[in-house]
N, C-alpha and C positions, 0 to 999 in steps of 0.2 A: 319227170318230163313226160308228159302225155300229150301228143299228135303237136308237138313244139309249145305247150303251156306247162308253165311251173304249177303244177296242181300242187304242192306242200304248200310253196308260197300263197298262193291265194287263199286254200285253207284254212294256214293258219292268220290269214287276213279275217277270213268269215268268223275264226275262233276270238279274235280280238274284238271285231264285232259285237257277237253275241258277250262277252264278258262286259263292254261297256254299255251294254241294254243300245248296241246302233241297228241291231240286226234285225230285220223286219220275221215276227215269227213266223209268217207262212214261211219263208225260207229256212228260219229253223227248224220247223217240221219237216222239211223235205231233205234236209240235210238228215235228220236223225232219221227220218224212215230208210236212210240205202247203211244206218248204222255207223256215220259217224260219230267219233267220240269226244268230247269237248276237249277233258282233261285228261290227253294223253298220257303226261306224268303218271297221274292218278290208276292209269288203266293199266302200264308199265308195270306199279308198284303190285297194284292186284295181283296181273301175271307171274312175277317173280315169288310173292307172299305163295302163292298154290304150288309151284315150284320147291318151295321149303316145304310147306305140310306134304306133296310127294314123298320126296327125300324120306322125311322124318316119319311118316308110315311106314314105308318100305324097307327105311336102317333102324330104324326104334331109337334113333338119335336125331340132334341137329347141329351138331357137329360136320359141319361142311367144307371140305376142304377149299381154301384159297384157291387153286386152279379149276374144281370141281366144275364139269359143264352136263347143261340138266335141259334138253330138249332144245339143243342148238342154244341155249343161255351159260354165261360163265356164271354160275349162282353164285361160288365162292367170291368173287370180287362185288357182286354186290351185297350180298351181305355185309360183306367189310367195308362199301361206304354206308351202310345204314348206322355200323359200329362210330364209323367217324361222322355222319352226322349227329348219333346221340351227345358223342363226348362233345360237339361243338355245341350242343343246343338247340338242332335243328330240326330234329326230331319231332314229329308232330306223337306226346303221350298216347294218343289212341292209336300208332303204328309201334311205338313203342312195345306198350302190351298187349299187340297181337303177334308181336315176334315171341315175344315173352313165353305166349302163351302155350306157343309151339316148340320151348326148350331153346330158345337161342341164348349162348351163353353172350355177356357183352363184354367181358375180358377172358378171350378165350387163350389169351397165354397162361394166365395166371391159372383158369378150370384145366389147361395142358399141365402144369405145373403141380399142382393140388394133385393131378390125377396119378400123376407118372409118381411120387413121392410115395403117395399110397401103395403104387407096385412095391417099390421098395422096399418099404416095410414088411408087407406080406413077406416076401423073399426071405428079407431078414430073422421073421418068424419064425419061417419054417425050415432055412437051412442052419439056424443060428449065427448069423455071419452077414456081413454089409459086402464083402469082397466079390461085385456081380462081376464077372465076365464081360469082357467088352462086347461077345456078340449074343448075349443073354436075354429070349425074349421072354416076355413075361406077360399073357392075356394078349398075344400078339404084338406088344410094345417092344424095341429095341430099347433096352434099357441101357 
């Protein structure tokens, strides 16, 4: 609400506008000149995608955790609906692999599982023995 107008509301009235070709362009050009964005969704998703390659420079993984918050953003919960959009089919392939691209595991219990197994064995290796300690960590992991 801006000086008693629903500026969202009308917005996204001009965004529906312009998607049905009603919107006259000179009004589109002056909407974009003060940097409105048509496809908020779209600009959302960008913001969040930069947020992961962050991450994933800075840990050398992309392994994020489900509460993880990353510049005032829960990154971990969106990621994990990008997870459940893929398994739905919703998923647009060319967001697909650009998560891809940047290490996003898509079943990341099973890459948790794979992972942790591996400690295991190491352990098993090397002390001869499967018998780990309840609070035994191994590579950082509570095993």
């Amino acid at each position: 609400i801006e000086e008693g107008k629903n500026l969202g509301r009308w917005l996204n009235t001009q965004r529906y506008q312009k998607w049905n070709g009603e919107l006259h362009k000179n009004l589109e050009e002056r909407l974009e000149v003060v940097g409105i964005v048509w496809n908020a969704h779209s600009e959302q998703w960008e913001n969040n995608y930069r947020l992961v390659v962050k991450f994933q420079q800075r840990e050398g993984h992309s392994n994020i955790p489900f509460k993880h918050i990353e510049e005032g953003k829960n990154l971990g919960r969106w990621l994990n609906t990008q997870r459940y959009q893929k398994w739905n089919g919703e998923l647009h392939k060319n967001l697909e692999e650009r998560l891809e691209v940047v290490g996003i595991v898509w079943n990341a219990h099973s890459e948790q599982w794979e992972n942790n197994y591996r400690l295991v064995v190491k352990f098993q290796q090397r002390e001869g023995h499967s018998n780990i300690p309840f609070k035994h960590i191994e590579e950082g992991k509570n095993l």
